[in-house]
DRENTORTI-922685 format. One line per field, with one value per atom (N, C-alpha, C): residue number from 1; x, y, z. Coordinates in Angstrom, 3 decimals, always signed. Last residue first. Layout:
num	(NUM / ...)
px	(X / ...)
py	(Y / ...)
pz	(Z / ...)
***
This chain:
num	(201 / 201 / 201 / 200 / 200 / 200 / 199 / 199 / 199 / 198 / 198 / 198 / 197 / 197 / 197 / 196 / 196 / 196 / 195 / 195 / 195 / 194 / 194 / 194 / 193 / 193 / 193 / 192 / 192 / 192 / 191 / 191 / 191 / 190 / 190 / 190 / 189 / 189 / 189 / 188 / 188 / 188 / 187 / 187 / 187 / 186 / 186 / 186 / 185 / 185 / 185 / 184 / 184 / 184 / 183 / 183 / 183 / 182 / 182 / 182 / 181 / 181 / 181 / 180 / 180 / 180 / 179 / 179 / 179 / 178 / 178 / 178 / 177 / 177 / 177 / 176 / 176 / 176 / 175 / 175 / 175 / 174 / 174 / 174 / 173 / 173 / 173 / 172 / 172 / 172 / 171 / 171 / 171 / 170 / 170 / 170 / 169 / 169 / 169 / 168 / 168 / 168 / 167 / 167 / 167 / 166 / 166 / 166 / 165 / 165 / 165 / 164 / 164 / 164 / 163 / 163 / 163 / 162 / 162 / 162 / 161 / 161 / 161 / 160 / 160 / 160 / 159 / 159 / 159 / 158 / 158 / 158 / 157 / 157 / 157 / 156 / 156 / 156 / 155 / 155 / 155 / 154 / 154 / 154 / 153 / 153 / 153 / 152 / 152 / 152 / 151 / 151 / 151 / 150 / 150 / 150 / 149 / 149 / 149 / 148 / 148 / 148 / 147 / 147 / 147 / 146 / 146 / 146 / 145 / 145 / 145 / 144 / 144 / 144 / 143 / 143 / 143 / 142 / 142 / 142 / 141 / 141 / 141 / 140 / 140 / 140 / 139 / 139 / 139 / 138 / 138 / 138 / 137 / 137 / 137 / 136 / 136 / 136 / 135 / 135 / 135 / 134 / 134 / 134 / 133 / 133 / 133 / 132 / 132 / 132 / 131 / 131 / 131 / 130 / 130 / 130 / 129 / 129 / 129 / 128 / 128 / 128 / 127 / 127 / 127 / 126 / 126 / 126 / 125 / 125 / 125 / 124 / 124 / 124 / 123 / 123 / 123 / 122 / 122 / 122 / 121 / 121 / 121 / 120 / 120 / 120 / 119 / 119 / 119 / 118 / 118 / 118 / 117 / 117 / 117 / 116 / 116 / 116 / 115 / 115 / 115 / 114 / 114 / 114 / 113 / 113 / 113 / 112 / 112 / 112 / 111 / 111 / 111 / 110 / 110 / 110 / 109 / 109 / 109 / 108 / 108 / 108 / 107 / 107 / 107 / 106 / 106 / 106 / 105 / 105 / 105 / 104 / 104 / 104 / 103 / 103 / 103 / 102 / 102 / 102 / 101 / 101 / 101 / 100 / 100 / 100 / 99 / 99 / 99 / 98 / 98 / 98 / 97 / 97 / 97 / 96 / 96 / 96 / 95 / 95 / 95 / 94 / 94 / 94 / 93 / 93 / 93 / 92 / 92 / 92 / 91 / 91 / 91 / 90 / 90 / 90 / 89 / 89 / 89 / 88 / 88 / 88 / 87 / 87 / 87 / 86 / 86 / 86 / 85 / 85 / 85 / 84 / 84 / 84 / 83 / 83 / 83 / 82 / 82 / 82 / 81 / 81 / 81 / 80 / 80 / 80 / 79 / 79 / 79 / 78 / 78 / 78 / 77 / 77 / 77 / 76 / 76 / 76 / 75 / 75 / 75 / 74 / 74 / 74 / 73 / 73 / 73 / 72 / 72 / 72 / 71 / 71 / 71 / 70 / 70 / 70 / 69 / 69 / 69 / 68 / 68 / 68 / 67 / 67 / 67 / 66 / 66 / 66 / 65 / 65 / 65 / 64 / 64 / 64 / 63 / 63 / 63 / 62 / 62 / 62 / 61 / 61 / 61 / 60 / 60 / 60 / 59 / 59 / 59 / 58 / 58 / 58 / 57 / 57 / 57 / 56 / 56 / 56 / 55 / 55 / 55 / 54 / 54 / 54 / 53 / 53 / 53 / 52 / 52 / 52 / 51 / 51 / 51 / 50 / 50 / 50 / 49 / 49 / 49 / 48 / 48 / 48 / 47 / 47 / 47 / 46 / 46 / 46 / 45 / 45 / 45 / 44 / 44 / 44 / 43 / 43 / 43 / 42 / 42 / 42 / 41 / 41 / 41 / 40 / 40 / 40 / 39 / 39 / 39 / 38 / 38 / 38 / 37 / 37 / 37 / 36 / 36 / 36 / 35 / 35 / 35 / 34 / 34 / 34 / 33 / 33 / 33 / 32 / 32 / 32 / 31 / 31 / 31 / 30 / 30 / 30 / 29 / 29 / 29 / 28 / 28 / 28 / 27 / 27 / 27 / 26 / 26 / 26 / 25 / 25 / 25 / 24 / 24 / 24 / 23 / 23 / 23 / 22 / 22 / 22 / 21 / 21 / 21 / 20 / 20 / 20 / 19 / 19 / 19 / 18 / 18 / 18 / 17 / 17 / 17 / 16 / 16 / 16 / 15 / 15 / 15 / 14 / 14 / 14 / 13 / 13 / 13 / 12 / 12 / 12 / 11 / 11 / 11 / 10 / 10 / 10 / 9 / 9 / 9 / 8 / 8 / 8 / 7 / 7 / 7 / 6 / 6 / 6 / 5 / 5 / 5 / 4 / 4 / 4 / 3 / 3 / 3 / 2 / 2 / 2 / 1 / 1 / 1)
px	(-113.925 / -114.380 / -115.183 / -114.882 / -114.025 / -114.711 / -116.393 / -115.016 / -114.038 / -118.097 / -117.697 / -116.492 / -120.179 / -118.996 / -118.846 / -121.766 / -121.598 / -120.194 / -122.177 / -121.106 / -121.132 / -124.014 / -123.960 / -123.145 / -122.170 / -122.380 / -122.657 / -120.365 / -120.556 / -122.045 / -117.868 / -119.050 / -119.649 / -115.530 / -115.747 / -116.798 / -114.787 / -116.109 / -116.298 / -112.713 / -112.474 / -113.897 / -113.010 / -111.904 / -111.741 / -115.845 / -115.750 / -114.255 / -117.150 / -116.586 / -115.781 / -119.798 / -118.604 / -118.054 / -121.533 / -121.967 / -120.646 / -121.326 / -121.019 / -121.229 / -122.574 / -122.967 / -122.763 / -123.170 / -121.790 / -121.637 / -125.491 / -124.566 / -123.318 / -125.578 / -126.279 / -126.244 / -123.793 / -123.224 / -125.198 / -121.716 / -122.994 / -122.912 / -118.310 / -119.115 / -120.554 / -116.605 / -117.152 / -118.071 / -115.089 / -115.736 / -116.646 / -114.021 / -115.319 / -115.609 / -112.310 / -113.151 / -114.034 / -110.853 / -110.955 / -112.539 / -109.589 / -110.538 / -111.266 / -109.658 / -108.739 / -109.857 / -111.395 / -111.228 / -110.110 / -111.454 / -110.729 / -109.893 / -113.237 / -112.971 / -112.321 / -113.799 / -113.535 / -112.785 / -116.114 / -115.010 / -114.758 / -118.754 / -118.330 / -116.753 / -119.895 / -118.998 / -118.396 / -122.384 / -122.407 / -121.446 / -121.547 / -122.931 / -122.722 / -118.453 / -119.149 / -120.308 / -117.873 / -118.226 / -119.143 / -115.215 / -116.712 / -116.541 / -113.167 / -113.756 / -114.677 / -111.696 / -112.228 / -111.980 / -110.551 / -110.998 / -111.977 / -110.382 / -109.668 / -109.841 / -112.862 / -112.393 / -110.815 / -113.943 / -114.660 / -113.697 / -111.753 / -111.760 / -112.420 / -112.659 / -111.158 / -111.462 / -115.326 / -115.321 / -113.537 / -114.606 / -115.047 / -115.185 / -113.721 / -112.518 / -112.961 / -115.981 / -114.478 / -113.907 / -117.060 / -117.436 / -116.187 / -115.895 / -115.305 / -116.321 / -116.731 / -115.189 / -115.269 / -119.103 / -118.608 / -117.465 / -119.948 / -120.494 / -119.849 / -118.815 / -118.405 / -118.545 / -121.178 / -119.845 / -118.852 / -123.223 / -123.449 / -122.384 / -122.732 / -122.748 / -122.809 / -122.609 / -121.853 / -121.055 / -125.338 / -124.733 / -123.398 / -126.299 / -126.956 / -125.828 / -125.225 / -124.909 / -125.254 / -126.308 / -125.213 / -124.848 / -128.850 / -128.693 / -126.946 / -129.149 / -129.215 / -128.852 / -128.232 / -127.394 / -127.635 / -130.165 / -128.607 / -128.186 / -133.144 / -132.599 / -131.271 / -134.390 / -134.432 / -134.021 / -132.067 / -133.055 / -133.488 / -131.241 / -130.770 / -131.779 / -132.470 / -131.552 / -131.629 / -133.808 / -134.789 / -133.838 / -131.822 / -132.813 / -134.243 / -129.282 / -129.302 / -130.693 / -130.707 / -130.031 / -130.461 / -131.228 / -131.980 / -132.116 / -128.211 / -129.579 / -130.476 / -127.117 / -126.792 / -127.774 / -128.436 / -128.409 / -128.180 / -127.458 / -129.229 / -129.013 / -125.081 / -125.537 / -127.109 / -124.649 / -124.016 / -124.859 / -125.896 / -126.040 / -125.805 / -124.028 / -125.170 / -125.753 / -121.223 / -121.567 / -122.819 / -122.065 / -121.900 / -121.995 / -122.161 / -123.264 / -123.156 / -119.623 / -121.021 / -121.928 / -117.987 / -117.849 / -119.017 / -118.838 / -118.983 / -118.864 / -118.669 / -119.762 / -120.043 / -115.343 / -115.958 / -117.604 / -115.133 / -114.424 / -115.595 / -115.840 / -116.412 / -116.487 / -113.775 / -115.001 / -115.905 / -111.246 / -111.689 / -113.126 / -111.943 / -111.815 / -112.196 / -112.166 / -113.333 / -113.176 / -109.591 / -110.902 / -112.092 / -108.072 / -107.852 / -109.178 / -108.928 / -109.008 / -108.987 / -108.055 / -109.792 / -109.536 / -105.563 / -105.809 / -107.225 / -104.868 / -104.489 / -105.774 / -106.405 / -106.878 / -106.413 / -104.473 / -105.720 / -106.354 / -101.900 / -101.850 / -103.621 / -102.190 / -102.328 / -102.222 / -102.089 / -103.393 / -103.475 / -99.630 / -101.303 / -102.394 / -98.422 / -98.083 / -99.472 / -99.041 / -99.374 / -99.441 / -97.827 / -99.050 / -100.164 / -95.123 / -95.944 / -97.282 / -95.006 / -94.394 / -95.303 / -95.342 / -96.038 / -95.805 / -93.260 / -94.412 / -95.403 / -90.384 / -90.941 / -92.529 / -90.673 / -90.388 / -90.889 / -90.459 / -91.751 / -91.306 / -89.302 / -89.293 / -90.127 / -89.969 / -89.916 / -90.001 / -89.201 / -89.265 / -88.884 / -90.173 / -89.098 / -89.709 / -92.437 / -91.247 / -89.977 / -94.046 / -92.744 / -91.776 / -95.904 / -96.342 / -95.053 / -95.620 / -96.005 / -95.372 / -95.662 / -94.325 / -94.595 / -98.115 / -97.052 / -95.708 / -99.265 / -99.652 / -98.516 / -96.901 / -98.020 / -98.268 / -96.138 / -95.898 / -96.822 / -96.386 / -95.937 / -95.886 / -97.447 / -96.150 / -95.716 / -100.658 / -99.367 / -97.778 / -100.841 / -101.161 / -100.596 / -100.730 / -99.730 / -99.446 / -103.117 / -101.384 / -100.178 / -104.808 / -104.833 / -103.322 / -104.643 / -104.739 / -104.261 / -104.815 / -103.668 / -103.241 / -107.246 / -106.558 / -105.330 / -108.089 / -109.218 / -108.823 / -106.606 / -106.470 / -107.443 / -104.057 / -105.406 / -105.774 / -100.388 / -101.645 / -103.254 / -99.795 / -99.722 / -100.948 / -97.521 / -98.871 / -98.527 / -94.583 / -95.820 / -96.732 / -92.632 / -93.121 / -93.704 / -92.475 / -91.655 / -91.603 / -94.147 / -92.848 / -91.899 / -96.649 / -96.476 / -95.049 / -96.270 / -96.151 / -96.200 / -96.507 / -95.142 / -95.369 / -99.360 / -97.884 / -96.466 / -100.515 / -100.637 / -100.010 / -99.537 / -99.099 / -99.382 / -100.797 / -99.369 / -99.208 / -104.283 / -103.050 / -102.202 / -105.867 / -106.078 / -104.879 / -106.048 / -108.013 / -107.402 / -104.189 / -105.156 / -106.683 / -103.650 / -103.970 / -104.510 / -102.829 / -104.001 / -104.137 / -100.257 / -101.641 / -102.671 / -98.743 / -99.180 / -100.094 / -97.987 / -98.429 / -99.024 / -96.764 / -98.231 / -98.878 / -94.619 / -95.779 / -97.006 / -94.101 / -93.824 / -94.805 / -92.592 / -93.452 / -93.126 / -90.820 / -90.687 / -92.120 / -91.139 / -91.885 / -91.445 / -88.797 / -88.523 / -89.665 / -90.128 / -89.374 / -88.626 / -92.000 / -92.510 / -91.355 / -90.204 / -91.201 / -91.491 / -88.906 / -88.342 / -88.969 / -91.612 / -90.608 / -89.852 / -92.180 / -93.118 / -92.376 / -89.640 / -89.923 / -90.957 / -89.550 / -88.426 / -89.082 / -91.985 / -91.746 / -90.952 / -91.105 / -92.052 / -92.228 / -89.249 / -89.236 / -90.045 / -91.355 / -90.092 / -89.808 / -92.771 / -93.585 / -91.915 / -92.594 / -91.586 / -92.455 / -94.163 / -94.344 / -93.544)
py	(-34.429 / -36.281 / -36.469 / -30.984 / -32.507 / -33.448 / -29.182 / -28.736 / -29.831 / -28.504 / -29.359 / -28.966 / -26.978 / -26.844 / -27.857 / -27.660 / -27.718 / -27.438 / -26.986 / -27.021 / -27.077 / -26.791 / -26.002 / -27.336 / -26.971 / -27.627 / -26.476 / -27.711 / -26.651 / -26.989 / -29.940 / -29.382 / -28.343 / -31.898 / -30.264 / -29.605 / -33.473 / -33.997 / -32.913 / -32.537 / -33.460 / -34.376 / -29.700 / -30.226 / -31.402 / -28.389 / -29.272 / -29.791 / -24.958 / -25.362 / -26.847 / -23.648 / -23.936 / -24.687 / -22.332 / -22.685 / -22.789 / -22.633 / -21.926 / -22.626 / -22.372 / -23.615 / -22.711 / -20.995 / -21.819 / -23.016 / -18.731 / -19.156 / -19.915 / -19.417 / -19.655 / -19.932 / -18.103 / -18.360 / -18.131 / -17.787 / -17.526 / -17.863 / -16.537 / -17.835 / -16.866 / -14.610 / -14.528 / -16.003 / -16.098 / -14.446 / -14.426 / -18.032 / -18.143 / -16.993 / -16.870 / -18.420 / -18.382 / -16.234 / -15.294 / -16.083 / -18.389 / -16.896 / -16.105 / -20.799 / -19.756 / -18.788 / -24.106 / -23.066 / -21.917 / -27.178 / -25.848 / -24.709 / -29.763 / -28.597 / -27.970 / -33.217 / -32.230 / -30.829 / -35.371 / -34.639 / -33.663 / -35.930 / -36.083 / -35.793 / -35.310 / -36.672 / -36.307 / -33.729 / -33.767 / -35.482 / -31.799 / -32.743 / -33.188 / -31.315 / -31.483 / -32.578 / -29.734 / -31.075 / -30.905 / -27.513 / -27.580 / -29.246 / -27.542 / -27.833 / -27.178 / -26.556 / -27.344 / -27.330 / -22.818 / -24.248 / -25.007 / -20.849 / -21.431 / -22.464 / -19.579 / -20.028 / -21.202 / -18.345 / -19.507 / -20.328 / -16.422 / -17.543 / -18.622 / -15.208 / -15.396 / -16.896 / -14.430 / -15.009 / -15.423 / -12.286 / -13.713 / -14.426 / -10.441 / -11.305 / -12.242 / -9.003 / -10.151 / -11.055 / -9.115 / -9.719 / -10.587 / -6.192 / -7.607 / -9.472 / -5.091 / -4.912 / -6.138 / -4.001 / -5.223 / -5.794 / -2.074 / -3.551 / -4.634 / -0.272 / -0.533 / -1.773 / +0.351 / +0.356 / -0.841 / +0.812 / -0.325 / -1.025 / +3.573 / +1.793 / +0.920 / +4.728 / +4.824 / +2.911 / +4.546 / +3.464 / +3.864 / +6.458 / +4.619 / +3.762 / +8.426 / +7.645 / +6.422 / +9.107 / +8.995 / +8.051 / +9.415 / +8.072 / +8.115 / +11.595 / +10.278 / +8.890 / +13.407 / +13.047 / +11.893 / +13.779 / +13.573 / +13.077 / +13.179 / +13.470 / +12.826 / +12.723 / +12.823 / +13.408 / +13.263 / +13.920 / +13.166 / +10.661 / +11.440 / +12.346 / +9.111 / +10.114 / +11.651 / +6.621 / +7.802 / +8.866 / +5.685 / +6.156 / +6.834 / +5.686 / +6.870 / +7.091 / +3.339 / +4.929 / +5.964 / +1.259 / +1.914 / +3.486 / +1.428 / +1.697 / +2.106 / +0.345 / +1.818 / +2.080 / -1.860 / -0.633 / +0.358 / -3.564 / -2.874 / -2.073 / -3.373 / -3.085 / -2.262 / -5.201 / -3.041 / -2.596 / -7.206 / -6.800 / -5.422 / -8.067 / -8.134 / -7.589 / -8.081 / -7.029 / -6.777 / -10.052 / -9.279 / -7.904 / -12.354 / -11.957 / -10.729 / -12.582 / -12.599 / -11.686 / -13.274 / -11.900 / -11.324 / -15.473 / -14.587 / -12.964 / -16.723 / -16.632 / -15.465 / -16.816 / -15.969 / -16.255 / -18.260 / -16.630 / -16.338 / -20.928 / -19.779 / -18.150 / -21.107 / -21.361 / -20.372 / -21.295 / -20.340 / -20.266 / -23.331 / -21.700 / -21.036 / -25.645 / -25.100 / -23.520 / -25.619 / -25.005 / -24.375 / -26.570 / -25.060 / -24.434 / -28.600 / -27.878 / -26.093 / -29.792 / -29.821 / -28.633 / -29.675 / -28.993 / -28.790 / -31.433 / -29.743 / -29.075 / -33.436 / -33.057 / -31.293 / -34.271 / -34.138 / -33.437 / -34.782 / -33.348 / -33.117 / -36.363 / -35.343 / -33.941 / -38.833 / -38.220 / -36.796 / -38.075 / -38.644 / -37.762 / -39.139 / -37.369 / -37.666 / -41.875 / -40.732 / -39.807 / -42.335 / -42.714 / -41.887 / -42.501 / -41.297 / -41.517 / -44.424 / -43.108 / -41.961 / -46.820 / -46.271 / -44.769 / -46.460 / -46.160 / -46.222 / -47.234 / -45.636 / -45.636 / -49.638 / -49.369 / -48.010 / -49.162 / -49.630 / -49.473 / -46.059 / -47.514 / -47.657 / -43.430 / -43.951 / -45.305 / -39.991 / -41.465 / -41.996 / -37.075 / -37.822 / -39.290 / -36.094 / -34.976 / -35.974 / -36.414 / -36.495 / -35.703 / -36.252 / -35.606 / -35.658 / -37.835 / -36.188 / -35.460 / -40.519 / -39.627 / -38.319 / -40.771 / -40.784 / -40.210 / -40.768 / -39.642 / -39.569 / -41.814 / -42.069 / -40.861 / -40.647 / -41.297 / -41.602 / -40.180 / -41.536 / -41.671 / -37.621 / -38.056 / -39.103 / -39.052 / -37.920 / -38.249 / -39.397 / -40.324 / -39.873 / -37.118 / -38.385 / -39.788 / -35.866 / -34.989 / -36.463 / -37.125 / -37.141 / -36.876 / -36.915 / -38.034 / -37.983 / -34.298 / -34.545 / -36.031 / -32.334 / -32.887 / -33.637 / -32.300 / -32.405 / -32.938 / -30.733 / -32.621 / -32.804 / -28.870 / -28.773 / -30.067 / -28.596 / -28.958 / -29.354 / -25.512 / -27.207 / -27.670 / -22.910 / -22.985 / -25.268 / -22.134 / -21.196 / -21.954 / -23.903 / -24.170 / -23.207 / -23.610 / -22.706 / -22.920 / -25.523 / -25.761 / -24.943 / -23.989 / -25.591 / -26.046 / -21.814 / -22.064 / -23.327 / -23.530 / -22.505 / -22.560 / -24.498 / -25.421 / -24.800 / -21.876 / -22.889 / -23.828 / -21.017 / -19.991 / -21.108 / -22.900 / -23.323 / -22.019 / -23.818 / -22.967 / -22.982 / -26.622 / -25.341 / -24.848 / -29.408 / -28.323 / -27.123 / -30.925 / -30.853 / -30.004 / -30.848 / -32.045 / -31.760 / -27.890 / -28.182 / -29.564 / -28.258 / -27.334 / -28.044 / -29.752 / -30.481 / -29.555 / -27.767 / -29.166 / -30.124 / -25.578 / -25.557 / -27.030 / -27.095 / -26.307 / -26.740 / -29.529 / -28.419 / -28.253 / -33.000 / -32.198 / -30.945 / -35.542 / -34.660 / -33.502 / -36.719 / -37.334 / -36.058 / -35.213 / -36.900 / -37.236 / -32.827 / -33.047 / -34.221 / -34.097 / -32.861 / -33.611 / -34.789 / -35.732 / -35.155 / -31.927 / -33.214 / -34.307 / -30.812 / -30.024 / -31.229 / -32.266 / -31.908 / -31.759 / -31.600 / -33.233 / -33.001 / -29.101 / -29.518 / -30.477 / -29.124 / -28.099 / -28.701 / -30.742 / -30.931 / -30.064 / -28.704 / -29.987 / -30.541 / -26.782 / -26.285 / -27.623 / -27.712 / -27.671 / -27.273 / -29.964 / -29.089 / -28.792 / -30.862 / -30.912 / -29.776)
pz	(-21.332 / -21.595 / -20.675 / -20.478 / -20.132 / -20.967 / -21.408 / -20.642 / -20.450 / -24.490 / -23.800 / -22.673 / -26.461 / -25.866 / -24.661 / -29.702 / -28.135 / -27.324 / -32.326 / -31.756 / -30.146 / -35.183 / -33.779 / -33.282 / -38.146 / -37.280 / -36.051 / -41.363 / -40.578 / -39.559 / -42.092 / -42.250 / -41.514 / -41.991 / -43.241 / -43.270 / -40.312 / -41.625 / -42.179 / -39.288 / -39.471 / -40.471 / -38.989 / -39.384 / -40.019 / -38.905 / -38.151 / -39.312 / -38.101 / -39.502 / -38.573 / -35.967 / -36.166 / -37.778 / -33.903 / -35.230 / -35.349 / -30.279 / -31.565 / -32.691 / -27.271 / -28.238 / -29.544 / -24.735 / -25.378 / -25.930 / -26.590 / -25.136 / -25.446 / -29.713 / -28.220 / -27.482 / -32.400 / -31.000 / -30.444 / -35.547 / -34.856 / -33.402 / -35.307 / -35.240 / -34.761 / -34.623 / -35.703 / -36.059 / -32.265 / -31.957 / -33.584 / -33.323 / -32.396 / -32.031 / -34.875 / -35.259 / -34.067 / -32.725 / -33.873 / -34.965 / -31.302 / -30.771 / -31.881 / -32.943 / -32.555 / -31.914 / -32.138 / -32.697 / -32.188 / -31.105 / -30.741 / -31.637 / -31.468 / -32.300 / -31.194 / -31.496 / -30.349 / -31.255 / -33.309 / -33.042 / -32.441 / -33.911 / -32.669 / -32.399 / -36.447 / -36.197 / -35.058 / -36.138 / -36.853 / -36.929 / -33.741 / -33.901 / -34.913 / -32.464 / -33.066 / -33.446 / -29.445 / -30.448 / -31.226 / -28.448 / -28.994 / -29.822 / -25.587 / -26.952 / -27.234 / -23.020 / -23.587 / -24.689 / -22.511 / -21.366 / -22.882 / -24.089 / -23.576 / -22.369 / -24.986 / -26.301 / -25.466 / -22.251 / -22.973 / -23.555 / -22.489 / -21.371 / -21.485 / -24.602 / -24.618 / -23.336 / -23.407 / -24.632 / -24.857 / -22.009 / -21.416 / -22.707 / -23.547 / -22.396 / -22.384 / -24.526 / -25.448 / -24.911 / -22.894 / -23.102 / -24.063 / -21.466 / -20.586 / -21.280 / -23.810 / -23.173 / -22.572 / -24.032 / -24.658 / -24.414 / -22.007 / -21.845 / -22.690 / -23.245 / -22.472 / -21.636 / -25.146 / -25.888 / -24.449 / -23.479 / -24.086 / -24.883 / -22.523 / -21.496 / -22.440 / -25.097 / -24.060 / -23.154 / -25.262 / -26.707 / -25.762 / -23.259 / -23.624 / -24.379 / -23.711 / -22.848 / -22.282 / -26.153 / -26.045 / -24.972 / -25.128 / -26.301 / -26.157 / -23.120 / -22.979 / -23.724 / -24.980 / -23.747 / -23.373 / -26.708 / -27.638 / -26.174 / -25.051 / -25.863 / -26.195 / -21.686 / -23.106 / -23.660 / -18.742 / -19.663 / -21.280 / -16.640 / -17.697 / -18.638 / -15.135 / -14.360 / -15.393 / -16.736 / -15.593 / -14.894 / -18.637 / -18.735 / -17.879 / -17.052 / -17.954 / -18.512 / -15.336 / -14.630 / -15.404 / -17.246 / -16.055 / -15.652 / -18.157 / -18.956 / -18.455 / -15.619 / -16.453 / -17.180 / -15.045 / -14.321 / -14.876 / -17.854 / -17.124 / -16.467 / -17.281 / -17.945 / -18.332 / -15.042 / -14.926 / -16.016 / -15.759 / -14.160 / -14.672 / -17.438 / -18.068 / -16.926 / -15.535 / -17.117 / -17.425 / -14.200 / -13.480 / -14.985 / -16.095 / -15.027 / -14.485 / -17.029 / -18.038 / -17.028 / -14.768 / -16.066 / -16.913 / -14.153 / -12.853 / -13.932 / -16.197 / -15.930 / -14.874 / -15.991 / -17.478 / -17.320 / -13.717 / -13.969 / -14.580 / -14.249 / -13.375 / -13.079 / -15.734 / -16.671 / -15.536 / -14.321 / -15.639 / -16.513 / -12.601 / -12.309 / -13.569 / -14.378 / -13.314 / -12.805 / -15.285 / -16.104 / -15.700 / -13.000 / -13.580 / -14.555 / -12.091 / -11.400 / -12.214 / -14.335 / -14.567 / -13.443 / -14.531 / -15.684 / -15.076 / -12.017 / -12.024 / -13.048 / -12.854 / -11.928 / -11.551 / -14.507 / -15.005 / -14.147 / -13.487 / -14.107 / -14.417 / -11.836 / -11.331 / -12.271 / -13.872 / -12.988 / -12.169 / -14.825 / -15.463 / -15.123 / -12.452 / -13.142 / -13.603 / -11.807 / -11.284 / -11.716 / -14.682 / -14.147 / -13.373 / -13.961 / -14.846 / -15.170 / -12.300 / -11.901 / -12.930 / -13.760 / -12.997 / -12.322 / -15.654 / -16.485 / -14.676 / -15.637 / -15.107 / -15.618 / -16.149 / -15.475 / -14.775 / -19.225 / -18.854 / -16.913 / -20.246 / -19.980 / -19.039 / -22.125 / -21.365 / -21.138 / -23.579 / -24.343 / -22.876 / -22.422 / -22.755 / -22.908 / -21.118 / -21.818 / -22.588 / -19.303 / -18.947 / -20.072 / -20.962 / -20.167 / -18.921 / -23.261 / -23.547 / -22.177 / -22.401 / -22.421 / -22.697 / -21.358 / -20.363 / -20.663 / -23.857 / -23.007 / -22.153 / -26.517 / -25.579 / -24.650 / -29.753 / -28.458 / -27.652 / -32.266 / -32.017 / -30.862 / -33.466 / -32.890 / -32.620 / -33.618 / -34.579 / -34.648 / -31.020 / -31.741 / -33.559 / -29.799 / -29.358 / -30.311 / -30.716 / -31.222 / -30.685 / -29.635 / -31.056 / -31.586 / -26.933 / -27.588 / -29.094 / -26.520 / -26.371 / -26.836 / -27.525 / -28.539 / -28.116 / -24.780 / -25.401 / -26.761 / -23.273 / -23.474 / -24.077 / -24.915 / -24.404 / -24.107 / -24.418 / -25.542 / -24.345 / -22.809 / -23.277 / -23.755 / -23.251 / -22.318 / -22.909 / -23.527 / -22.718 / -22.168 / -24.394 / -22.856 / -22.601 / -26.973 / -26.164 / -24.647 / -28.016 / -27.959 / -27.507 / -27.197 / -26.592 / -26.993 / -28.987 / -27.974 / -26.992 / -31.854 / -31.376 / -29.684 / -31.249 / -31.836 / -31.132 / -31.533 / -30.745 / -30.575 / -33.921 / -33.010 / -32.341 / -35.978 / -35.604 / -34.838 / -34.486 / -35.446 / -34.985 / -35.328 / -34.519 / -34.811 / -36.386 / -36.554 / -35.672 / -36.560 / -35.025 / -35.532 / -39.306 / -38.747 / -37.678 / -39.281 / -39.883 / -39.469 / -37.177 / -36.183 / -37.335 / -38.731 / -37.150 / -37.141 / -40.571 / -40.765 / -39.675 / -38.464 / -39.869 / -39.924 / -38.366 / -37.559 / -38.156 / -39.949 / -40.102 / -38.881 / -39.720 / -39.743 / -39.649 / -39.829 / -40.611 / -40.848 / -37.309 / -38.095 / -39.329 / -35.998 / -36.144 / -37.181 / -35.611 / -36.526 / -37.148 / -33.386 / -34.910 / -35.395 / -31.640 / -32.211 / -33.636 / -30.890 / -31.393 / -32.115 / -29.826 / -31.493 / -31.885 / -27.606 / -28.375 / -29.882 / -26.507 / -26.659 / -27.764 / -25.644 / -26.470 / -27.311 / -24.208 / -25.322 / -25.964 / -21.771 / -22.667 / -23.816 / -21.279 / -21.491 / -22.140 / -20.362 / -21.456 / -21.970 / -18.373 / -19.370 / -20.691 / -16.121 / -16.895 / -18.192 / -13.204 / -14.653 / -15.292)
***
C-alpha cells in the first residue's frame, strides 16, 4: 500500500471536484491538517470516514486504496488489498487501543502509590502537599498521551443520528468525558450528544 500515491489520488479527486481542504475536512466533521496529511502520504483516512470521503470524491474504496481510477478487471486484485488493509488497520488499533489502557492502568497504579508513599513517608505539612500535587502534576503527563491514542483509533457515535464523529484532540481533551464515552458536538445533526466510542463497524 503506497500511501504517497494514495496522497496524490486523494488531492487529485479534491481538486477534480473543485474542493478546498477546508472544504472536504467541514463536510467530514474533522480538520483540513487531517486532509493535508492524507495528501502528503503521512497517515490515511480513518475507515470510520473512508466511505463517506469516497462518496465525496466520486470514487470507490478499491480505488482509494490503490490510489488510482480502476478497471473492472483489476477489481479482484484490489479486493484483496481491501481486505488486507482492514485487517492491517484493525490489527493496528487493537495495539493502540491496548497501549493507551496499559497507560491508563499503570499511571492510575503510580499514582496511588505515590500518594500512599508521600502520605505515610513524608511528614505533615508544606512537604508533603507539595509532593502530593507533585505526583499528581506528573500523573497527567501520560494521560494526555493516552488520550492522543484514544482520539486516534476509531470514532465516537453519535446517540443522537448514529453518525461516526472524529473529533481533533483538542475537541476531545475539552469534551466532558466517562471513560471513552465524550459529550461531543455531532456534524451531521448539530447537536450535542454522549458519544460512545467505537473502534470498528
Amino acid at each position: 500500500m503506497d500511501q504517497l500515491k494514495i496522497g496524490k489520488f486523494i488531492a487529485n479527486c479534491r481538486k477534480q471536484k473543485s474542493l478546498t481542504q477546508a472544504q472536504l475536512s467541514e463536510k467530514l466533521g474533522i480538520t483540513d491538517k487531517a486532509i493535508s496529511k492524507w495528501e502528503r502520504g503521512i497517515s490515511m483516512p480513518d475507515t470510520s470516514i473512508m466511505l463517506e470521503l469516497c462518496d465525496i470524491l466520486g470514487i470507490s474504496v478499491n480505488e482509494l486504496l490503490s490510489g488510482e481510477k480502476i478497471s473492472m478487471e483489476n477489481n479482484q486484485n484490489n479486493e484483496k488489498l481491501l481486505l488486507d488493509m482492514a485487517k492491517e488497520i484493525e490489527t493496528k488499533n487493537k495495539t493502540i487501543w491496548a497501549s493507551m489502557w496499559a497507560i491508563m492502568i499503570v499511571s492510575i497504579t503510580a499514582l496511588l502509590a505515590g500518594i500512599l508513599i508521600a502520605a505515610f513517608i513524608i511528614p505533615e505539612g508544606v512537604w508533603q502537599l507539595v509532593a502530593i500535587l507533585g505526583i499528581c502534576v506528573v500523573f497527567l503527563i501520560p494521560c494526555f498521551y493516552a488520550l492522543k491514542l484514544e482520539v486516534s483509533v476509531g470514532a465516537y457515535k453519535c446517540k443522537n443520528c448514529g453518525h461516526e464523529i472524529v473529533p481533533t484532540y483538542k475537541q476531545a481533551l475539552n469534551a466532558m468525558h466517562m471513560g471513552t464515552t465524550r459529550y461531543l458536538k455531532c456534524p451531521k445533526c448539530n447537536k450535542r450528544t454522549w458519544c460512545k466510542k467505537v473502534i470498528e463497524k
